[in-house]
C-alpha positions as CSV (number, residue, x, y, z in Angstrom):
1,X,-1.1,9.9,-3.6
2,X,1.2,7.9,-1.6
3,X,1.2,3.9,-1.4
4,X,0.6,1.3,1.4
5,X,0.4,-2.5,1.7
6,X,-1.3,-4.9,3.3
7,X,-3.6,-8.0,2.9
8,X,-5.0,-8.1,-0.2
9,X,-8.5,-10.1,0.6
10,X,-8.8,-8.6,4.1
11,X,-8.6,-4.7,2.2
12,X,-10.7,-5.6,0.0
13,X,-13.7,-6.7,1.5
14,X,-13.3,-4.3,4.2
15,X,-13.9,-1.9,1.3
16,X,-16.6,-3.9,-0.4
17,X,-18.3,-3.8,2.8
18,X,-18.1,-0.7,4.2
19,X,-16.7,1.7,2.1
20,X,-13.6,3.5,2.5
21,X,-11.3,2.6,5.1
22,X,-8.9,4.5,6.9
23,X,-5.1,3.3,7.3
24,X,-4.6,4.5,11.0
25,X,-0.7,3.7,11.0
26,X,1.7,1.6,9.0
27,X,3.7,1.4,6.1
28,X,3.7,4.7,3.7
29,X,6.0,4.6,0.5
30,X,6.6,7.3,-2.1
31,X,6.9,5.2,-4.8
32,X,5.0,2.0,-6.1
33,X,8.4,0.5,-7.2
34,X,9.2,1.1,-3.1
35,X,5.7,-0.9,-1.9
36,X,6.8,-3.7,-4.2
37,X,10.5,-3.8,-2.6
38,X,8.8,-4.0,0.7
39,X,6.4,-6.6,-0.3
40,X,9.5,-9.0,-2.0
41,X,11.5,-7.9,1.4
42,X,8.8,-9.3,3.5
43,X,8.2,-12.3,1.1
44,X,4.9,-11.4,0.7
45,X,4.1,-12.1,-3.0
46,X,1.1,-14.4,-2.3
47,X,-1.0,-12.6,-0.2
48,X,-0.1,-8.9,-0.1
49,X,-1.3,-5.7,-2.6
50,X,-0.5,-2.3,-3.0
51,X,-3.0,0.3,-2.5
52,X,-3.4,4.2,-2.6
53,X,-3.6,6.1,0.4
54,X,-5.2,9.7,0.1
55,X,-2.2,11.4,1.6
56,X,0.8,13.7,1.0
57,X,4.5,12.6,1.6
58,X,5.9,15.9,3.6
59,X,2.8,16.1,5.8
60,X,1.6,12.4,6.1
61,X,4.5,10.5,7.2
62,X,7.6,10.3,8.8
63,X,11.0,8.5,8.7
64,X,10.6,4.9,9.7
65,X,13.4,3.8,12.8
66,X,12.6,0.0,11.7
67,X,13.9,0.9,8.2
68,X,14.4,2.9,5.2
69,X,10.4,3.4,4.4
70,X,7.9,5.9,6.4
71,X,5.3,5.3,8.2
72,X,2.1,6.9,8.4
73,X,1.2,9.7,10.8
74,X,-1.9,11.0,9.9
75,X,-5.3,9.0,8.9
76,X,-6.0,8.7,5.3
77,X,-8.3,6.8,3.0
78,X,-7.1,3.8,1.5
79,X,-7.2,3.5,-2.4
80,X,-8.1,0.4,-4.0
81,X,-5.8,0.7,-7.7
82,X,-7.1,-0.9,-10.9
83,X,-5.3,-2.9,-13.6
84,X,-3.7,0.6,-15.0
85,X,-1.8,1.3,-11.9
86,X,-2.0,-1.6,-9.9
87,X,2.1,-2.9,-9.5
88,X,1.9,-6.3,-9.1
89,X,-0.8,-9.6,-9.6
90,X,0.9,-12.9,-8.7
91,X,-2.2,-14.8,-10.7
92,X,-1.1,-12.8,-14.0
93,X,2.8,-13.3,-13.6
94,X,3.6,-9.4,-14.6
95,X,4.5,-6.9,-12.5
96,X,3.7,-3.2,-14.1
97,X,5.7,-0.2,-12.6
């Protein structure tokens, strides 16, 4: 599993709705400590999540030329993380990596 982030409420009802969702494109990050750096680069904190996406680092992404992440090349379900891996919940003022 890699990581991704985007819009917390909008992923999550997409997901409640439908089901798994695809991540066409975007941000891919081998880490969860390197989603969070991204979301505190992009000042982010209110309104952003990290999730799991269902793919593999060497085959799934690609050096970024905007910056030091990857980004996604292939299609790959998006993981919604619980409370034992999720990184960061501005209402609970922690941040677990």
């Amino acid at each position: 599993m890699i990581y991704t982030i985007g819009y917390s409420a909008n992923l999550q009802q997409a997901i409640a709705k439908d089901g798994p969702v695809k991540q066409l494109d975007g941000y891919a990050f081998k880490t969860l400590t390197d989603a969070f750096r991204m979301i505190c680069e992009i000042n982010h904190l209110d309104d952003f999540c990290i999730f799991g996406l269902d793919a593999d680092w060497e085959n799934d992404t690609t050096p970024s030329t905007d910056g030091w992440w990857h980004d996604l090349i292939n299609d790959a379900n998006i993981i919604v993380l619980n409370d034992d891996n999720v990184v960061f919940h501005k209402e609970k003022e922690h941040t677990k990596l």
